[in-house]
C-alpha positions as CSV (number, residue, x, y, z in Angstrom):
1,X,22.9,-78.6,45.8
2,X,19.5,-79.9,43.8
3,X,21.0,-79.5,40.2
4,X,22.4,-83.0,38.8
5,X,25.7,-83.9,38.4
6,X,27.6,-84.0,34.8
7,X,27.6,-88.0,35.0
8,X,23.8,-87.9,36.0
9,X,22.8,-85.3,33.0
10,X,24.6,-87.7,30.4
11,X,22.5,-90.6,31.8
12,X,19.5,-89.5,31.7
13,X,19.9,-87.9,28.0
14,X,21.1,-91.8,26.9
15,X,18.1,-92.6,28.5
16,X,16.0,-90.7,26.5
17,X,17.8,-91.6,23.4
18,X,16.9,-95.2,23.7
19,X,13.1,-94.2,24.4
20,X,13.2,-92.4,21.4
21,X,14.9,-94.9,19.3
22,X,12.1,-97.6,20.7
23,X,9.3,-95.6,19.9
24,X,10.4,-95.1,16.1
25,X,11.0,-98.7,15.7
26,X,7.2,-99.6,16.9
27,X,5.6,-96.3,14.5
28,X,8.2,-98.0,11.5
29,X,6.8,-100.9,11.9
30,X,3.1,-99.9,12.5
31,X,3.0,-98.0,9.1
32,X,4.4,-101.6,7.1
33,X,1.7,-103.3,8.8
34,X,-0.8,-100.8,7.6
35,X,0.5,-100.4,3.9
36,X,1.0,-104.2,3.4
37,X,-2.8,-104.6,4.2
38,X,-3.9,-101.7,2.1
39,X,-2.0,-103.2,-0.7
40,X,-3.6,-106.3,0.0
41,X,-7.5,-105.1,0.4
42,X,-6.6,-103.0,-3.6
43,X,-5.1,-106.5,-4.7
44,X,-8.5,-108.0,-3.9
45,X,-10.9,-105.5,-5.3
46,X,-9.2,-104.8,-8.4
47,X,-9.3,-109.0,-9.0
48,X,-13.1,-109.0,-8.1
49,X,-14.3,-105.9,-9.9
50,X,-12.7,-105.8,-13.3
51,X,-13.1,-102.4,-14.9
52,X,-15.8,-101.8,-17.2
53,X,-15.1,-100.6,-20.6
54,X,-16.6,-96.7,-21.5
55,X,-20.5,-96.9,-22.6
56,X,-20.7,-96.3,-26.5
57,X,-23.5,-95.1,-27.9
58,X,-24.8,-95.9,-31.4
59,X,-23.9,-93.5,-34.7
60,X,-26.4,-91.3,-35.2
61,X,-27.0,-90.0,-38.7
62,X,-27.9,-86.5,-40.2
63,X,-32.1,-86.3,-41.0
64,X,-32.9,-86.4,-44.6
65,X,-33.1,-82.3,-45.4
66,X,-30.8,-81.6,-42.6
67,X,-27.8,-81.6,-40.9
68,X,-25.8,-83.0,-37.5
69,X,-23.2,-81.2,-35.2
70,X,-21.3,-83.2,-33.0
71,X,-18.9,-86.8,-34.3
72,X,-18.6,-88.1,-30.6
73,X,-20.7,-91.0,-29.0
74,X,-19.4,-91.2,-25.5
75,X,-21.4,-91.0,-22.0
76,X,-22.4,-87.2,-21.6
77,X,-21.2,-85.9,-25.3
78,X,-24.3,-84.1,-27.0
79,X,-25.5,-84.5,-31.1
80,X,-27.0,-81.3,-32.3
81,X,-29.5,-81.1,-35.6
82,X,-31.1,-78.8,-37.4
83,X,-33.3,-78.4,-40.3
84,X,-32.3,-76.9,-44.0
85,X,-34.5,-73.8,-44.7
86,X,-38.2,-74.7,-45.8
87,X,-38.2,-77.3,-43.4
88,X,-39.3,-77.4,-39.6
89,X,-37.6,-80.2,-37.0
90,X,-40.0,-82.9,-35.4
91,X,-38.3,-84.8,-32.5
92,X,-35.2,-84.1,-30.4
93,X,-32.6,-80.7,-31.9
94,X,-30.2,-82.3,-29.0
95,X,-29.7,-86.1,-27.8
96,X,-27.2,-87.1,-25.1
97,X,-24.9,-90.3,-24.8
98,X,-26.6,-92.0,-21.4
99,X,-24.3,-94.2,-19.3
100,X,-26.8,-97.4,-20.2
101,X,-25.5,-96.8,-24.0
102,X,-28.9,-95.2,-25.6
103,X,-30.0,-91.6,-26.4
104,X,-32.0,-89.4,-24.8
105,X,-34.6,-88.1,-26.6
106,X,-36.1,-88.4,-30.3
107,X,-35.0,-89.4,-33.7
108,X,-34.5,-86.0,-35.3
109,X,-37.0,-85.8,-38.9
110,X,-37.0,-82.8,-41.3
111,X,-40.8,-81.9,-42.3
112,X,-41.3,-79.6,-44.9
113,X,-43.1,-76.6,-44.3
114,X,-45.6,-75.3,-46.3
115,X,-45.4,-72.0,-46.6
116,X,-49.6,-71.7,-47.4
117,X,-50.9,-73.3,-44.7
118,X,-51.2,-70.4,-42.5
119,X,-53.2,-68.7,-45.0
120,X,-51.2,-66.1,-45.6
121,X,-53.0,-64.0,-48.9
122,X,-55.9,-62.0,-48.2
123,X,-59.1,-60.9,-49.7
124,X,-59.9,-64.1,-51.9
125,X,-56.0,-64.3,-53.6
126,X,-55.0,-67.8,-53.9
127,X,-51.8,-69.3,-52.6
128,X,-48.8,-70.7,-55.1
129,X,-46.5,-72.9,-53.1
130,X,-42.9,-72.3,-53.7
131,X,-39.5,-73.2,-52.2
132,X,-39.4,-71.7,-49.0
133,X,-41.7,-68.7,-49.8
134,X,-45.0,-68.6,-51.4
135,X,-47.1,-66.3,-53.8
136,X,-50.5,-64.6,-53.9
137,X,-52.6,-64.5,-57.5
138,X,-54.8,-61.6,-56.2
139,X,-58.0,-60.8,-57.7
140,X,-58.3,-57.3,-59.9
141,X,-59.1,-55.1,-57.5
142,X,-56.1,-56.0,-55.0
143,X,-52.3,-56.3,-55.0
144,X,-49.3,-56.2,-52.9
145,X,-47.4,-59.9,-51.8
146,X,-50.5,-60.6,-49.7
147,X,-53.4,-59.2,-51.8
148,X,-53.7,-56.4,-48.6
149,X,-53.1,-52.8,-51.2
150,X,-56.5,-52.3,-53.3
151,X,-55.4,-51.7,-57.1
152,X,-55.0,-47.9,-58.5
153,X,-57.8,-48.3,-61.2
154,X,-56.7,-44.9,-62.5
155,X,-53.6,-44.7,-64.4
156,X,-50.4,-42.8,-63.3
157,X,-50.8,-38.8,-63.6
158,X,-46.9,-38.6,-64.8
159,X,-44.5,-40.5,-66.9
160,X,-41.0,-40.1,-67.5
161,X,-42.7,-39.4,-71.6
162,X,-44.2,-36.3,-70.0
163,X,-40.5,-35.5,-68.7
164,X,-38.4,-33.1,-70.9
165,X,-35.6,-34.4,-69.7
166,X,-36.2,-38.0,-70.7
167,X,-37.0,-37.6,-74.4
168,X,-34.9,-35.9,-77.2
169,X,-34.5,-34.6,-80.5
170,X,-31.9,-37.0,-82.6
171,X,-28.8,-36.2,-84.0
172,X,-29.4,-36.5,-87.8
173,X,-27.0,-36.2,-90.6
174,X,-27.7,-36.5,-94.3
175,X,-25.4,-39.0,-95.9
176,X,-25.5,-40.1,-99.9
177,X,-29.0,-38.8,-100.4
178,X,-30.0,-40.7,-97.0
179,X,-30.9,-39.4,-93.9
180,X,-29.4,-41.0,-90.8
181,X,-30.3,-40.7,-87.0
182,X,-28.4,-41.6,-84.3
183,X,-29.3,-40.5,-79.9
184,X,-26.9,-40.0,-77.0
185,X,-26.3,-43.5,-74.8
186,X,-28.5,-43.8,-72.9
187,X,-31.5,-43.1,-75.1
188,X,-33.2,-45.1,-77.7
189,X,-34.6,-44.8,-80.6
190,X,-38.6,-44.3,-80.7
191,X,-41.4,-44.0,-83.5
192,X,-40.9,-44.1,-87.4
193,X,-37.4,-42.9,-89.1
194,X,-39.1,-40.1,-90.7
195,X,-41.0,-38.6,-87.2
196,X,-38.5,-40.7,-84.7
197,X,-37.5,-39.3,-81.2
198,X,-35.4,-40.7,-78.4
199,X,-36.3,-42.0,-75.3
200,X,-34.8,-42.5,-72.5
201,X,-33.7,-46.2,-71.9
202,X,-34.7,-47.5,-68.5
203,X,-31.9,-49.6,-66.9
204,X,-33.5,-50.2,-63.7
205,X,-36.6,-51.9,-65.1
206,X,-34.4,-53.4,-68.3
207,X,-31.9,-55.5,-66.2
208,X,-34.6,-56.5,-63.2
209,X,-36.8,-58.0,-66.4
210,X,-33.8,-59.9,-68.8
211,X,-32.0,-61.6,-65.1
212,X,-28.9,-59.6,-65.4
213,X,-26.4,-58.5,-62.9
214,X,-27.5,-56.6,-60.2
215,X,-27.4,-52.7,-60.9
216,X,-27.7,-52.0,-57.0
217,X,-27.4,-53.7,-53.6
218,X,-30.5,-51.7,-52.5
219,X,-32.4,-49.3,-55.2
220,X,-31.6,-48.3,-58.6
221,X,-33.0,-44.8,-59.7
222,X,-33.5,-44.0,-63.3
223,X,-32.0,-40.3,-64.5
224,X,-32.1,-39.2,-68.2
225,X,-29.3,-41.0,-70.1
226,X,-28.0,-43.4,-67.1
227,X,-28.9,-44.4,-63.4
228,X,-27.8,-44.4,-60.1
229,X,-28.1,-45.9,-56.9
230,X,-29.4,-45.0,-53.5
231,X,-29.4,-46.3,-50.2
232,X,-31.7,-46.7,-47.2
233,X,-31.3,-44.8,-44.2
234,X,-28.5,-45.3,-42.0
235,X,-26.2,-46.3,-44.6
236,X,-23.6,-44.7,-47.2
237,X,-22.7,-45.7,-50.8
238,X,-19.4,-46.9,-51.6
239,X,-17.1,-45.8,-54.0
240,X,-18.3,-48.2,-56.0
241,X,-21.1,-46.3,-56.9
242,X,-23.1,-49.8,-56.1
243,X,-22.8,-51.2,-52.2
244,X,-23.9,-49.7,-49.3
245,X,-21.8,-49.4,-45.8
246,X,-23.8,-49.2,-42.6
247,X,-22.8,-45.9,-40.6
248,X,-21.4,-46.4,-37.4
249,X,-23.7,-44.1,-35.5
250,X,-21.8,-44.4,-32.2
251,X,-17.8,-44.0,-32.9
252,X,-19.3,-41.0,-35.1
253,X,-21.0,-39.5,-31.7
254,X,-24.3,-39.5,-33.8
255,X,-26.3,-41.1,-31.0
256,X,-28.8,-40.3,-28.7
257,X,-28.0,-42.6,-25.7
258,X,-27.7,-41.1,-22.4
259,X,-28.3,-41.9,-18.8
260,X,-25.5,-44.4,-18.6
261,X,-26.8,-46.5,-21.3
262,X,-24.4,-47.6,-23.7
263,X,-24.7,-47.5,-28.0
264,X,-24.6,-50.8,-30.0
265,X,-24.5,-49.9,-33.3
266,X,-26.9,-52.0,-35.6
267,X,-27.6,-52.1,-39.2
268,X,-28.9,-48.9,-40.3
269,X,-29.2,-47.1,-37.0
270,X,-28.2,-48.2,-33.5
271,X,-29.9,-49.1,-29.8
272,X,-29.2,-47.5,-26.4
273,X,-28.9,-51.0,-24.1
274,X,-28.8,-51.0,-19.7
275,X,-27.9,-54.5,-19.2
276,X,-29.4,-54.8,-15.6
277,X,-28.7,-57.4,-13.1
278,X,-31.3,-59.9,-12.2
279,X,-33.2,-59.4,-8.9
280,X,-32.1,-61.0,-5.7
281,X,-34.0,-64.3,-5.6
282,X,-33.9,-66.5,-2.0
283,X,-30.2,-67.0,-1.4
284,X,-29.4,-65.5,-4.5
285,X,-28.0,-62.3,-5.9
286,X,-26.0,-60.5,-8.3
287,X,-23.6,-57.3,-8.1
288,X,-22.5,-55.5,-11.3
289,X,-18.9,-56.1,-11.7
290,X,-18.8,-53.9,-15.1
291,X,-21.4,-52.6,-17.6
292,X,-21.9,-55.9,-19.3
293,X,-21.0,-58.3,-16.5
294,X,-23.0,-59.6,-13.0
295,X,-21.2,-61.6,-10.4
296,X,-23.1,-64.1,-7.5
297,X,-22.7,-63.1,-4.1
298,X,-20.7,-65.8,-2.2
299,X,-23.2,-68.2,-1.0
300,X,-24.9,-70.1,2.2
301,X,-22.7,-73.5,2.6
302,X,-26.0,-75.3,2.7
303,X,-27.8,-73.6,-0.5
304,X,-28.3,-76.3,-3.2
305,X,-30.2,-73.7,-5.1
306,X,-27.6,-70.5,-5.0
307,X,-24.9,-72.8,-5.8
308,X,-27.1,-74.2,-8.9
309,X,-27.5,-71.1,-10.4
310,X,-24.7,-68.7,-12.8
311,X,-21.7,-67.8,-11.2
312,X,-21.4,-64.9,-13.7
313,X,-23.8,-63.6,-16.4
314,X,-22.3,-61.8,-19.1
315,X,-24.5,-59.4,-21.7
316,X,-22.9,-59.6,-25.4
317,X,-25.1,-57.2,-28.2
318,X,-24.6,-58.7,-31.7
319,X,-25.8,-56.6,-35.1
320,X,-26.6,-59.0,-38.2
321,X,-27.9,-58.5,-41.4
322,X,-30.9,-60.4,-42.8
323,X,-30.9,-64.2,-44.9
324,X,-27.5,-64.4,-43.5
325,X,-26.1,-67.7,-44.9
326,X,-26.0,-70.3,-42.9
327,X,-23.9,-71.9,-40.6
328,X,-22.8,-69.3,-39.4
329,X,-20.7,-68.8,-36.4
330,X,-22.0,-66.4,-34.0
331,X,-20.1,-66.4,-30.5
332,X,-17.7,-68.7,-28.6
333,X,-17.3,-69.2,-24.4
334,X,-14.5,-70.7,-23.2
335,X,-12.8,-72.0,-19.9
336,X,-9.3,-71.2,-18.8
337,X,-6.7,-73.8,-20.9
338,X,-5.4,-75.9,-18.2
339,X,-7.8,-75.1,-15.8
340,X,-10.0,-78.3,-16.0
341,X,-10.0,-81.5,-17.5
342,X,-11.0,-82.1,-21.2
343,X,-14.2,-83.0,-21.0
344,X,-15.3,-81.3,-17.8
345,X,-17.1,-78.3,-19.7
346,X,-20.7,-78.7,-21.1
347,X,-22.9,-76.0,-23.3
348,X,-26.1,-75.5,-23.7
349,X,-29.4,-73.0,-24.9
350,X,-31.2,-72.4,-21.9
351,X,-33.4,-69.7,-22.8
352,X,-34.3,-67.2,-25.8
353,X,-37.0,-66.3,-28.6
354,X,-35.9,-68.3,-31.5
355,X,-33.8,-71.3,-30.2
356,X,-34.9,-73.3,-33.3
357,X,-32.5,-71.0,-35.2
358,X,-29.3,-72.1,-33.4
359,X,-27.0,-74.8,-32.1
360,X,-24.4,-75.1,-29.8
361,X,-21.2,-77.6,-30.7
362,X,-17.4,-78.0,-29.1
363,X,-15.2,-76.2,-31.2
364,X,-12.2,-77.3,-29.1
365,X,-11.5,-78.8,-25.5
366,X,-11.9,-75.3,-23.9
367,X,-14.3,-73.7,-26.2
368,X,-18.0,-74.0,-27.3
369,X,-19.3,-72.1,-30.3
370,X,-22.5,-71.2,-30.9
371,X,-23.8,-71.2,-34.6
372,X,-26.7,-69.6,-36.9
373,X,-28.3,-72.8,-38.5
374,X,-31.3,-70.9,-40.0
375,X,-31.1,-67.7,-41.5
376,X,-33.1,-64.8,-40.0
377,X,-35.2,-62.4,-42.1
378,X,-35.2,-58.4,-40.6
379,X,-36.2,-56.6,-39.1
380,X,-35.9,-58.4,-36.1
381,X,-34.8,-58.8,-32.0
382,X,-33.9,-62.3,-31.1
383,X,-32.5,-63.1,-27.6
384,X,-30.7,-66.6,-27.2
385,X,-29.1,-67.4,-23.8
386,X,-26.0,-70.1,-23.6
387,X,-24.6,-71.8,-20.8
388,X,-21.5,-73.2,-20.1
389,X,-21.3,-75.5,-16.8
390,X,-17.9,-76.5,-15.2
391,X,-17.7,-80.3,-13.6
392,X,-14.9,-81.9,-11.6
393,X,-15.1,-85.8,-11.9
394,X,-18.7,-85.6,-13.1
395,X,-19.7,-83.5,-10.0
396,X,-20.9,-79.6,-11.0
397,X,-19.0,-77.0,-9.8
398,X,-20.4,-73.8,-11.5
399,X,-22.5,-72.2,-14.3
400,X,-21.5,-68.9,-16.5
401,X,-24.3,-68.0,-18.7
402,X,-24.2,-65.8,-21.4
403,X,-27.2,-63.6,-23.1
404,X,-26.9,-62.8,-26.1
405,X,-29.1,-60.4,-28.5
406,X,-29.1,-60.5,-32.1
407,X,-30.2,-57.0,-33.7
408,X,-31.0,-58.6,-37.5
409,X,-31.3,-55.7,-39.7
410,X,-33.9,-55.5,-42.4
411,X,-31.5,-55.5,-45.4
412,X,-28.8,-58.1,-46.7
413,X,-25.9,-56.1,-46.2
């Protein structure tokens, strides 16, 4: 007896309807009120504010004895320079495009160094200046390139003349009353044609002295009649008879790395490396995500500092060999194609032994490369850290740094 009637349940569901119909009428006409003065307010501020143009900074040009990287001049793109070799840099290796139009930093100057004013030859030699290296005149009773060896006053106890196998009886033929005298190549003729003899000619010494071509890569070793050449340790003579090859000590399972350490073969040998992790800090730490790789813990929401520091650090071992000719590229970091805009990325050289040695340019949107700008003599260790830094509308959102260690062998090849 309580339910309602069929005619009832139809009223009260037109009832409704109406309601409903109302109520979307007033939200309709609520959200044109709304846009129409949102469209004014933007129609207002665009007329008031007109839109600056992008700050351009002035050209900068490459010192005298030196060299630029980098051909853009908008806010936040970086100049590199660097000096040729035999000179040093005095004022700013980087400068950044500021929003107010100007540089950061100094005007970039190449000073020439000299290579005699750290004194470098001992024991009363004097100094020659050259270009880029120096020499010692070393007084009669020293030698060596810094006057440091004292002289042998007493002459060699053996010479290839007191060796058998370096001197020979020519072959001599009498021909038309005359005799004539001929020796094995090789060998030259020594003393008068009546009481001659032949010696043995020295290649090694003859082509250093006349400027020739280069016998050997590394040594040249005088034999009876010819030569040959040799190689340092840790390296193999090609079939060339003249280069040398550097053997791979660790494909070859000719190391000595154990303990979980890992072998980076070098120049002439190789190096058992650990990368480690960097101790936990504050708010921050690392977890070792693979042998050359660390990851941050997540961190605190309200952590300026943990947030400000590498997301990842990555441990790269590269071997080179010594005066490598420069520029040189070295290693590259890059960011995910697509994932951010094209100039959201930034590098930079944080951190290392030798910084003055390298620079770091935009190869590509993604992709910063760093490059040798000064060669390295070996035998040497040089650590250089990079870092490249993610940004969203100019607001940072994380830091990968990469370090990097450069074993520089001690020969050219």
């Amino acid at each position: 007896q309580s339910c309602l009637s069929r005619q009832q349940l139809l009223a009260a569901i037109q009832q409704m309807q109406q309601l409903l119909k109302g109520q979307e009428t007033r939200f309709s006409e609520g959200l044109r009120a709304v846009r129409s003065r949102l469209s004014t307010i933007h129609a207002s501020l665009a007329k008031a504010v007109p839109e600056s143009p992008a700050a351009v900074c002035p050209a900068l040009q490459a010192p005298t004895d030196g060299r630029k990287f980098g051909t853009k001049y908008l806010v936040d793109h970086e100049v590199h320079f660097a000096c040729d070799p035999g000179f040093q840099l005095l004022g700013s290796s980087t400068r950044i495009c500021q929003a107010n139009g100007s540089w950061t930093g100094q005007e970039a100057l190449c000073a020439e160094i000299s290579e005699c004013s750290s004194s470098p030859c001992q024991n009363g030699g004097t100094c020659l200046e050259g270009l880029n290296h120096f020499k010692c005149l070393c007084p009669p009773q020293w030698t060596g390139t810094t006057c440091h060896y004292p002289s042998q006053t007493a002459p060699p106890t053996w010479s290839v003349t007191d060796d058998p196998a370096f001197s020979r009886q020519p072959r001599c033929a009498q021909i038309a009353q005359t005799q004539q005298c001929s020796c094995d190549p090789g060998f030259h003729m020594s003393g008068t044609a009546s009481n001659g003899i032949c010696q043995d000619l020295n290649e090694c010494e003859v082509y250093q002295q006349e400027g020739g071509p280069r016998l050997c890569a590394h040594a040249c070793v005088n034999i009876p009649g010819s030569f040959h050449c040799s190689c340092p340790a840790g390296y193999v003579l090609l079939g060339d008879r003249k280069s040398c090859e550097d053997i791979d000590e660790c494909s070859l399972s000719q190391d000595t790395c154990r303990n979980g350490s890992t072998c980076i073969n070098t120049g002439g040998g190789f190096q058992c490396v650990t990368p480690q992790c960097p101790p936990a800090a504050g708010n921050v730490s690392y977890v070792k995500t693979s042998p050359f790789q660390c990851e941050r813990n997540p961190c605190p929401m309200e952590s300026r500092s943990c947030h400000q520091a590498p997301k990842t650090i990555s441990f790269h071992y590269l071997p080179l060999p010594s005066k490598l000719q420069t520029p040189a590229p070295l290693f590259r970091m890059a960011a995910a194609p697509g994932r951010l805009g094209p100039d959201s990325l930034r590098f930079g050289i944080t951190g290392g032994n030798n910084r003055g040695h390298f620079v770091v340019q935009r190869s590509d949107r993604h992709t910063g490369e760093l490059l040798l700008v000064q060669s390295l003599q070996g035998p040497c260790t040089i650590h250089v850290d990079v870092d490249m830094a993610e940004y969203l509308d100019r607001v940072f959102q994380a830091k990968h740094l990469s370090k990097i260690t450069l074993f520089v062998s001690a020969y050219e090849f």
